[in-house]
PDB file of N, CA, C and O in Angstrom:
ATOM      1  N   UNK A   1      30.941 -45.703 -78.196  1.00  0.00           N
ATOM      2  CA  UNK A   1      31.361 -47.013 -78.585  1.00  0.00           C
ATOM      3  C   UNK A   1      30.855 -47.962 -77.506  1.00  0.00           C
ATOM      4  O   UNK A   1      31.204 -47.748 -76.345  1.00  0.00           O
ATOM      5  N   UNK A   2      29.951 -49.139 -77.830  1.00  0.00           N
ATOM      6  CA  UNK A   2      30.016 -50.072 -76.971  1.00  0.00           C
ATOM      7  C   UNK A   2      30.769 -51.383 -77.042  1.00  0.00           C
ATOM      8  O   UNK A   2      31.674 -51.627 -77.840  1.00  0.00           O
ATOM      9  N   UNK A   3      30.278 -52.223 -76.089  1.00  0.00           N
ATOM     10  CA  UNK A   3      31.390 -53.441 -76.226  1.00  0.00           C
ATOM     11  C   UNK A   3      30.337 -54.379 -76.652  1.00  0.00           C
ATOM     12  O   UNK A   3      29.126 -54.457 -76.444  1.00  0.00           O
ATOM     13  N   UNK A   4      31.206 -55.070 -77.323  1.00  0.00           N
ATOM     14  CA  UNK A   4      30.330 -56.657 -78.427  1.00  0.00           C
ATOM     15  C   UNK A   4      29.914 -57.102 -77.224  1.00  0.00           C
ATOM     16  O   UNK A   4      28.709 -57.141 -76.972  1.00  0.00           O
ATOM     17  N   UNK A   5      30.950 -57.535 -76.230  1.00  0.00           N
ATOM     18  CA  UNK A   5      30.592 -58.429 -75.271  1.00  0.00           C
ATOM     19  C   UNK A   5      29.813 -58.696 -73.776  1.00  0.00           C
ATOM     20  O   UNK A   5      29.616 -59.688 -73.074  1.00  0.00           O
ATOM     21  N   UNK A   6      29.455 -57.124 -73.685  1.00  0.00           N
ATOM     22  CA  UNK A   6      28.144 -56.773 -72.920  1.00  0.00           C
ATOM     23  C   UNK A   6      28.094 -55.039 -73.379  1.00  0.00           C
ATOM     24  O   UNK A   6      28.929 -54.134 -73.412  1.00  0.00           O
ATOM     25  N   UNK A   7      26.582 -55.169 -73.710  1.00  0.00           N
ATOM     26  CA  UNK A   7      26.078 -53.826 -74.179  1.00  0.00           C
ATOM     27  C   UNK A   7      26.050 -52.959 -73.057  1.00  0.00           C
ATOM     28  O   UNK A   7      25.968 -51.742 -73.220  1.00  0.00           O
ATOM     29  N   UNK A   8      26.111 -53.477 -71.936  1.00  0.00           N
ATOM     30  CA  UNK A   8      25.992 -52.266 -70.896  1.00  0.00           C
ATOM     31  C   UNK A   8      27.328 -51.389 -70.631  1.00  0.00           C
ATOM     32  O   UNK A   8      27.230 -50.449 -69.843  1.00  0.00           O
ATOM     33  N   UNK A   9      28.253 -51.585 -71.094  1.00  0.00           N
ATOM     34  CA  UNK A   9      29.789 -50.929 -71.141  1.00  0.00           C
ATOM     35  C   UNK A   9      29.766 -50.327 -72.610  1.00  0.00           C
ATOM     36  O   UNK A   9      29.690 -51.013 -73.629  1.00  0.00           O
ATOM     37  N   UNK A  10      29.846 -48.895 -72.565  1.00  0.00           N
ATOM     38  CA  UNK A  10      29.689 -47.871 -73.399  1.00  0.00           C
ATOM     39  C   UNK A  10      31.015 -46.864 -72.988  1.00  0.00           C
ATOM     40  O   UNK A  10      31.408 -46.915 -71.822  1.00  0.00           O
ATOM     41  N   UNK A  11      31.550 -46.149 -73.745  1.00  0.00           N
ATOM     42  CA  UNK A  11      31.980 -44.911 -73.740  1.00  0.00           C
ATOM     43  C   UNK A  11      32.419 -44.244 -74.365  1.00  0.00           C
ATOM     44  O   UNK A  11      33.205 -44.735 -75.176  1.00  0.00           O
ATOM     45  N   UNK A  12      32.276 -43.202 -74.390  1.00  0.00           N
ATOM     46  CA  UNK A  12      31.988 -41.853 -75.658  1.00  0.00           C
ATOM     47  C   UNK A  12      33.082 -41.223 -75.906  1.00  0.00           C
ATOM     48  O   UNK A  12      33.705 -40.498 -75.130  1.00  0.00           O
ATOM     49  N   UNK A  13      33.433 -41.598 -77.422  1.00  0.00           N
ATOM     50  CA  UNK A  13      34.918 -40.930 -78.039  1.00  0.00           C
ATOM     51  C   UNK A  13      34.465 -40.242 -78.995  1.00  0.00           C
ATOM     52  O   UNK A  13      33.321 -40.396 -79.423  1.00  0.00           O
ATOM     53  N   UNK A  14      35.420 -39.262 -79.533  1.00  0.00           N
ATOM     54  CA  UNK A  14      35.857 -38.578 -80.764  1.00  0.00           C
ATOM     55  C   UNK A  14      36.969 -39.422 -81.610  1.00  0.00           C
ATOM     56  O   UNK A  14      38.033 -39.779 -81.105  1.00  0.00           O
ATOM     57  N   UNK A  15      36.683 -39.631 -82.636  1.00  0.00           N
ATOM     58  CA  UNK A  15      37.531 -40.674 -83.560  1.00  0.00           C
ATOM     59  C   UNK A  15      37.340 -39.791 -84.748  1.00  0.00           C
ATOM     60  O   UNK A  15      36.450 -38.941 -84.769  1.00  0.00           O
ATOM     61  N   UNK A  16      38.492 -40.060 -86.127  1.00  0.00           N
ATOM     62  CA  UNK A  16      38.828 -39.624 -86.852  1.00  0.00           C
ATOM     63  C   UNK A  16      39.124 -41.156 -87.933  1.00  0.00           C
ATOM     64  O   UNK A  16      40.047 -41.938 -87.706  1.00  0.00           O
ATOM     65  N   UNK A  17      38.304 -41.291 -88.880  1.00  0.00           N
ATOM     66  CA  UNK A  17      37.868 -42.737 -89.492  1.00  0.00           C
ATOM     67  C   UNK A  17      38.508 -42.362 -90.644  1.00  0.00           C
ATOM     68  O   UNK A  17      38.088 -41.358 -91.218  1.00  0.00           O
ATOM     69  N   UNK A  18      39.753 -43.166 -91.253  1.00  0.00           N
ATOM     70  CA  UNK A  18      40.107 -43.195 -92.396  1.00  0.00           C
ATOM     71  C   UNK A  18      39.568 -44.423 -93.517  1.00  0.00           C
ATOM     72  O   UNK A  18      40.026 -45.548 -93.715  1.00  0.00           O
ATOM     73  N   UNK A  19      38.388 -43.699 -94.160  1.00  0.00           N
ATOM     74  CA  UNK A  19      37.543 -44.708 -94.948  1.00  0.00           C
ATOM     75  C   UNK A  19      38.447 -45.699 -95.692  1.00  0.00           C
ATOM     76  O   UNK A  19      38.064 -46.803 -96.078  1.00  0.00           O
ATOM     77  N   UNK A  20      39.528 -45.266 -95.838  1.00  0.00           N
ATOM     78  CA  UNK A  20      40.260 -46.696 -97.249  1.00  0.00           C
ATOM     79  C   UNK A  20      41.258 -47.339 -96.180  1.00  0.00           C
ATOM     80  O   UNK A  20      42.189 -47.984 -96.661  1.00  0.00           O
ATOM     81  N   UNK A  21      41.176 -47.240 -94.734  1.00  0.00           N
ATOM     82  CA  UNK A  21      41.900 -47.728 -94.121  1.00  0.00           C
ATOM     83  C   UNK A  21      41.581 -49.559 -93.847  1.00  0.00           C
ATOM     84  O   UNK A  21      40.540 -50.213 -93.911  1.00  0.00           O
ATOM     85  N   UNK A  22      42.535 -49.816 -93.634  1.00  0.00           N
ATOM     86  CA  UNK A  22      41.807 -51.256 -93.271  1.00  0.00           C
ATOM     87  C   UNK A  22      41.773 -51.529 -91.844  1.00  0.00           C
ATOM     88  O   UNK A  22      41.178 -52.509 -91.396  1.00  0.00           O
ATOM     89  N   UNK A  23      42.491 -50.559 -91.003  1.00  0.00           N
ATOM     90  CA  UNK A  23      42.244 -50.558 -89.634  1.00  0.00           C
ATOM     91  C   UNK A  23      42.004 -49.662 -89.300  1.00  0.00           C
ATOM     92  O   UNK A  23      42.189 -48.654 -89.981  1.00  0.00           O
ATOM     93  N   UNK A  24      41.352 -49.633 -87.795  1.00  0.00           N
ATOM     94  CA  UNK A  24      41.414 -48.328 -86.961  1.00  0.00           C
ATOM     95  C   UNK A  24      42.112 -48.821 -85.314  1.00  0.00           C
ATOM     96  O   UNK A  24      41.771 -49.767 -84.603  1.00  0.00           O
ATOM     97  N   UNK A  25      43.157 -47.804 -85.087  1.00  0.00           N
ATOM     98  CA  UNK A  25      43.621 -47.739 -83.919  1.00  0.00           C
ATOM     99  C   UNK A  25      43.019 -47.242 -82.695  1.00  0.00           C
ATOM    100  O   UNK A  25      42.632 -46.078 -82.804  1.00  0.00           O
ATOM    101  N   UNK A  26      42.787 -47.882 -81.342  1.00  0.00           N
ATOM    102  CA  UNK A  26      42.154 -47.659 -80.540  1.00  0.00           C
ATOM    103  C   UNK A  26      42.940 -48.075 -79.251  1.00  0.00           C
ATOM    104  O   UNK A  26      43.321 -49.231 -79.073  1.00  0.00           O
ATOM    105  N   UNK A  27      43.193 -46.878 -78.211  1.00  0.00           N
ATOM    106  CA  UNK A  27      43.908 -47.011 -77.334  1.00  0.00           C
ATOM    107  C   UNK A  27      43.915 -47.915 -76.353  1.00  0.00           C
ATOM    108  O   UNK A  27      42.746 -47.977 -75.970  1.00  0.00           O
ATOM    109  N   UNK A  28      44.678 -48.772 -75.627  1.00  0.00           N
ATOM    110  CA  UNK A  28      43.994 -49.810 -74.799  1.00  0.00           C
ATOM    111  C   UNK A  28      43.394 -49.279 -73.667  1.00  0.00           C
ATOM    112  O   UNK A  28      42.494 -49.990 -73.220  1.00  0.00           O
ATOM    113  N   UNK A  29      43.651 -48.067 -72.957  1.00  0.00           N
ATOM    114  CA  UNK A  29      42.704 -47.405 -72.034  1.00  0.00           C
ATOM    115  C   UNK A  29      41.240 -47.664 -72.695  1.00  0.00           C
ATOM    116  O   UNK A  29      40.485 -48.202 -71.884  1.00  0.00           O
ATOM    117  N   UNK A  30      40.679 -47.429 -73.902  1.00  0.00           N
ATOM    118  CA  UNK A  30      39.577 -47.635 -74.293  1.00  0.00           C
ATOM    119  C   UNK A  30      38.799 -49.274 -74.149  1.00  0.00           C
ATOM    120  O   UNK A  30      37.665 -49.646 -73.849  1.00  0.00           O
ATOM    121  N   UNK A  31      40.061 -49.964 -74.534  1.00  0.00           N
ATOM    122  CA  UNK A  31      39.847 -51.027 -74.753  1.00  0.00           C
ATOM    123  C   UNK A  31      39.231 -51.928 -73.625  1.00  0.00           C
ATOM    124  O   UNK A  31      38.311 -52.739 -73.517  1.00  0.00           O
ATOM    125  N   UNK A  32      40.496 -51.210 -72.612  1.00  0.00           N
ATOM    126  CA  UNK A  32      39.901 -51.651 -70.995  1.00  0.00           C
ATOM    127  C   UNK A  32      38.310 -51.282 -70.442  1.00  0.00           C
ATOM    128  O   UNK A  32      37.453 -52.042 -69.991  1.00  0.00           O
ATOM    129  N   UNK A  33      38.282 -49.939 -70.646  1.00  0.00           N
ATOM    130  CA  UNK A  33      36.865 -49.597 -70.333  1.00  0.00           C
ATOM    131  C   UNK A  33      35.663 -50.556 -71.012  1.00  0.00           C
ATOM    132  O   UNK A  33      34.643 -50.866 -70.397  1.00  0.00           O
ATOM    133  N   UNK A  34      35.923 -50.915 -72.200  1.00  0.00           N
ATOM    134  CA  UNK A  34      34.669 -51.270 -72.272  1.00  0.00           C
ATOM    135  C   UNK A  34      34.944 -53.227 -72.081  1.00  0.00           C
ATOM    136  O   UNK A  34      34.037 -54.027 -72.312  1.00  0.00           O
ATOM    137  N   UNK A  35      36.047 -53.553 -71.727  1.00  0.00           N
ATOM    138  CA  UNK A  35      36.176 -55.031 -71.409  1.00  0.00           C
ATOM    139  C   UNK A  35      36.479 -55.510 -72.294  1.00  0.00           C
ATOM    140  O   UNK A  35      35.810 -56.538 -72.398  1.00  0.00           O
ATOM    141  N   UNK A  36      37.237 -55.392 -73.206  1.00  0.00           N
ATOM    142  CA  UNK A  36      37.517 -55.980 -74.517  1.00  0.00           C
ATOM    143  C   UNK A  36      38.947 -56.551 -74.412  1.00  0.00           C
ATOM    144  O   UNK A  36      39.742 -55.687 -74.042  1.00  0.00           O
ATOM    145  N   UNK A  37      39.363 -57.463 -74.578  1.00  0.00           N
ATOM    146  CA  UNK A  37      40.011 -58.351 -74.752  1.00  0.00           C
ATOM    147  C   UNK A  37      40.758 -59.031 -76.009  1.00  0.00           C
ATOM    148  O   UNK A  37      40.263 -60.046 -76.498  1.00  0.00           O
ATOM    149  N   UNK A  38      41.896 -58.506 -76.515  1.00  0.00           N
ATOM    150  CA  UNK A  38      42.565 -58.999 -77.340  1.00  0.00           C
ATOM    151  C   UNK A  38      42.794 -60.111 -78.021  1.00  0.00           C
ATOM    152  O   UNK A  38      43.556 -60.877 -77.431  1.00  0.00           O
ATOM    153  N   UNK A  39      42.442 -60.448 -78.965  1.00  0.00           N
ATOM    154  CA  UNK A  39      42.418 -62.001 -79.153  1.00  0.00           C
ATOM    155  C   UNK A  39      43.177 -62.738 -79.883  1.00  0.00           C
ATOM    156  O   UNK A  39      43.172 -63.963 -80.008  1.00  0.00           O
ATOM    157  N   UNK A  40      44.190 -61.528 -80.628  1.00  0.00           N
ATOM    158  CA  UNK A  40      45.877 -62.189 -81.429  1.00  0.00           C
ATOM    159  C   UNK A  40      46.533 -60.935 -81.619  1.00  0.00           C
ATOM    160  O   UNK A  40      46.081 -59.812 -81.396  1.00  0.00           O
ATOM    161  N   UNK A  41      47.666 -61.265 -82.064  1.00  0.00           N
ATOM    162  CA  UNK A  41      48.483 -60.092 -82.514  1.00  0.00           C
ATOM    163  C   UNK A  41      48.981 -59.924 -83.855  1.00  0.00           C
ATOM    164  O   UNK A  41      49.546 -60.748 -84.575  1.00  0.00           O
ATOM    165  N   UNK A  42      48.597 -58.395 -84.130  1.00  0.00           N
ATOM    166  CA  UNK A  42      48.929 -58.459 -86.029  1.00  0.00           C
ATOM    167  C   UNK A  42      49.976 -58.159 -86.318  1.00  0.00           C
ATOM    168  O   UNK A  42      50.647 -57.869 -85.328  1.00  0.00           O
ATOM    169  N   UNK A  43      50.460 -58.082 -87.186  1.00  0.00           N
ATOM    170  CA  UNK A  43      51.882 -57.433 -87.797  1.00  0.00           C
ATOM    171  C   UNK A  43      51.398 -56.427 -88.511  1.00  0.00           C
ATOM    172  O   UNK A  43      50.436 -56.692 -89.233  1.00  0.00           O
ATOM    173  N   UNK A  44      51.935 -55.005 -88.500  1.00  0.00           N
ATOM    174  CA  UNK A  44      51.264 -54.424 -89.006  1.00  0.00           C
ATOM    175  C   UNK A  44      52.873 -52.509 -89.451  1.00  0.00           C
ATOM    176  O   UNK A  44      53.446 -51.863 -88.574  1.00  0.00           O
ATOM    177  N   UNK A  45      53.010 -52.290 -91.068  1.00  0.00           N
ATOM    178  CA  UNK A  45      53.509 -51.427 -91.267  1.00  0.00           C
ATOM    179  C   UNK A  45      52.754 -50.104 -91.252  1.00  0.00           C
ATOM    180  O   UNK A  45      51.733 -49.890 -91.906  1.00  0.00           O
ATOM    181  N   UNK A  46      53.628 -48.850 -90.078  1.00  0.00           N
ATOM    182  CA  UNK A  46      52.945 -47.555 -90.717  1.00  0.00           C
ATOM    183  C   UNK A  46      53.406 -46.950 -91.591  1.00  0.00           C
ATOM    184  O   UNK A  46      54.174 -47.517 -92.369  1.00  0.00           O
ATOM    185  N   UNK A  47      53.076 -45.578 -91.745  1.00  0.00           N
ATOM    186  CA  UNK A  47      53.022 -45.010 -92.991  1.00  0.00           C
ATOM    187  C   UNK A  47      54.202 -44.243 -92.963  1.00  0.00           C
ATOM    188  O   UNK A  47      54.625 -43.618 -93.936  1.00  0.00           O
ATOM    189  N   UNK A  48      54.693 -44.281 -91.948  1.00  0.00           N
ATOM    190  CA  UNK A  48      56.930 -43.852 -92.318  1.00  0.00           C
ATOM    191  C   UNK A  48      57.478 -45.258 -92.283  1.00  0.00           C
ATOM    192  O   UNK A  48      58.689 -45.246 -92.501  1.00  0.00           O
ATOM    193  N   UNK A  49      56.946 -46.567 -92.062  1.00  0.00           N
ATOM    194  CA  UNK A  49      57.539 -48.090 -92.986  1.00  0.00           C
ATOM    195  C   UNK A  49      58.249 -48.243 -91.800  1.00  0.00           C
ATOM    196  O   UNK A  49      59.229 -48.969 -91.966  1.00  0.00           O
ATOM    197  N   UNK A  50      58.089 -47.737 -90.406  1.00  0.00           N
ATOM    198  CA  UNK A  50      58.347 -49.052 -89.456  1.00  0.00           C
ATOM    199  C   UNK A  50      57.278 -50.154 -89.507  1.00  0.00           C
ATOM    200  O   UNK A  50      56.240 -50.286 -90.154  1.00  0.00           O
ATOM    201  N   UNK A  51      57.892 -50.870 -88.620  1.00  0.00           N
ATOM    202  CA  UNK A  51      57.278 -52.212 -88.457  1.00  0.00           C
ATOM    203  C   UNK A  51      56.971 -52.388 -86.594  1.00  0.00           C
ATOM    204  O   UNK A  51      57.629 -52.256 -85.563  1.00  0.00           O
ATOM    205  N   UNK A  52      55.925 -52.665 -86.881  1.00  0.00           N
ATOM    206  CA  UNK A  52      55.101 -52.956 -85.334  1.00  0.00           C
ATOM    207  C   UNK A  52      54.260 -54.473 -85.286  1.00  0.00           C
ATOM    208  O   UNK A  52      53.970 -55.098 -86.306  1.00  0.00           O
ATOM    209  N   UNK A  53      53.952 -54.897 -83.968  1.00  0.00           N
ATOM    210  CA  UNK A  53      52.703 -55.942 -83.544  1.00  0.00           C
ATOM    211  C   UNK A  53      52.408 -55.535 -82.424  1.00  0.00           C
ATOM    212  O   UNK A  53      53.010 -55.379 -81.362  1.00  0.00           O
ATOM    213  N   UNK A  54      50.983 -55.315 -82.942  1.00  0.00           N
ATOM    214  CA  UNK A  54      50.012 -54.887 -81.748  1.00  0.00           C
ATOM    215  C   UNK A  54      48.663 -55.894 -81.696  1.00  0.00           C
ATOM    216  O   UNK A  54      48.095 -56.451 -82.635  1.00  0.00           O
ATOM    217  N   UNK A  55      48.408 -55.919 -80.499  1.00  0.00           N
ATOM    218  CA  UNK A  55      47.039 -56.843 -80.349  1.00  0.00           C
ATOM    219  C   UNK A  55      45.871 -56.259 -81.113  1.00  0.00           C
ATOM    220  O   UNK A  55      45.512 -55.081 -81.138  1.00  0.00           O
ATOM    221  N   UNK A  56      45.370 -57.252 -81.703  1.00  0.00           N
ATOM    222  CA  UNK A  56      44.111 -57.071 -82.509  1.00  0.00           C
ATOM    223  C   UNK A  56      42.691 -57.369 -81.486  1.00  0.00           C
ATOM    224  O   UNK A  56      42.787 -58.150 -80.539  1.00  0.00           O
ATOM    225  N   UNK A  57      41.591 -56.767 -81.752  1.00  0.00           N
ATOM    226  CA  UNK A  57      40.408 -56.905 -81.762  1.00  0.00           C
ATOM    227  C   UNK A  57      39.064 -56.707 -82.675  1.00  0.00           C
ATOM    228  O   UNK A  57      38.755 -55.522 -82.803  1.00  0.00           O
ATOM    229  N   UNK A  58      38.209 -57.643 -83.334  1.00  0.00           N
ATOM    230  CA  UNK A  58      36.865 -57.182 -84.292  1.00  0.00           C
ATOM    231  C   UNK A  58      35.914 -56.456 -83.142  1.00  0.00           C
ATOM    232  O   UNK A  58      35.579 -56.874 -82.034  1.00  0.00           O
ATOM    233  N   UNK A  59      35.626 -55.298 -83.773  1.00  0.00           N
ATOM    234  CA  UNK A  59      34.810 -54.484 -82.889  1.00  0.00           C
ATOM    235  C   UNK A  59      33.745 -54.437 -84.637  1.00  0.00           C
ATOM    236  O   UNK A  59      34.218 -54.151 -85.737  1.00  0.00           O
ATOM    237  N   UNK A  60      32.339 -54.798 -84.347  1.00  0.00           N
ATOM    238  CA  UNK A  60      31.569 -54.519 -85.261  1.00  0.00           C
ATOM    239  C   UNK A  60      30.727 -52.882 -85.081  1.00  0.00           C
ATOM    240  O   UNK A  60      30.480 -52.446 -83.957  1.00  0.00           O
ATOM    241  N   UNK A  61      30.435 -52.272 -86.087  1.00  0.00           N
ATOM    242  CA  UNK A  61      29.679 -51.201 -86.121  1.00  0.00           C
ATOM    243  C   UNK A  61      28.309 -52.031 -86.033  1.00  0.00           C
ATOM    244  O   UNK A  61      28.132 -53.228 -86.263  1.00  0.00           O
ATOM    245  N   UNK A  62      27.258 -50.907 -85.576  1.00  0.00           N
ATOM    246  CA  UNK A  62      25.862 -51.194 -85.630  1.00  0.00           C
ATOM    247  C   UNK A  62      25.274 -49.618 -85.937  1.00  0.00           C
ATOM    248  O   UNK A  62      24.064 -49.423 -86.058  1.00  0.00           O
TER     249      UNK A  62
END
C-alpha cells in the first residue's frame, strides 16, 4: 500500500477485501506509517448492529 500523499511511503500488508463492501478497515498503525491523515469522521453500523465513529480516509487504488 502506498500513500496518496507522497509515493515514497509504502508498506506491505495482507488484507482480506470484501467486494460488496463499501468500506475497508485499516488500522491506524498503518495509517501512521504511511502519513495519512484523517480528514472526518463517519458514523458507521457493524454487522452485530453496534454503532461506532471512526475517522475516515479516501485511499485510491492504482
Amino acid at each position: 500500500m502506498r500513500s496518496p500523499d507522497d509515493l515514497s511511503k509504502s508498506i506491505e500488508v495482507e488484507l482480506l477485501i470484501d467486494t460488496g463492501a463499501m468500506y475497508t478497515l485499516l488500522t491506524s498503525n498503518m495509517l501512521e506509517e504511511l502519513g495519512v491523515k484523517p480528514t472526518r469522521w463517519i458514523k458507521l453500523r457493524l454487522a452485530d448492529g453496534k454503532n461506532v465513529e471512526k475517522p475516515w480516509v479516501k485511499l485510491v487504488s492504482s
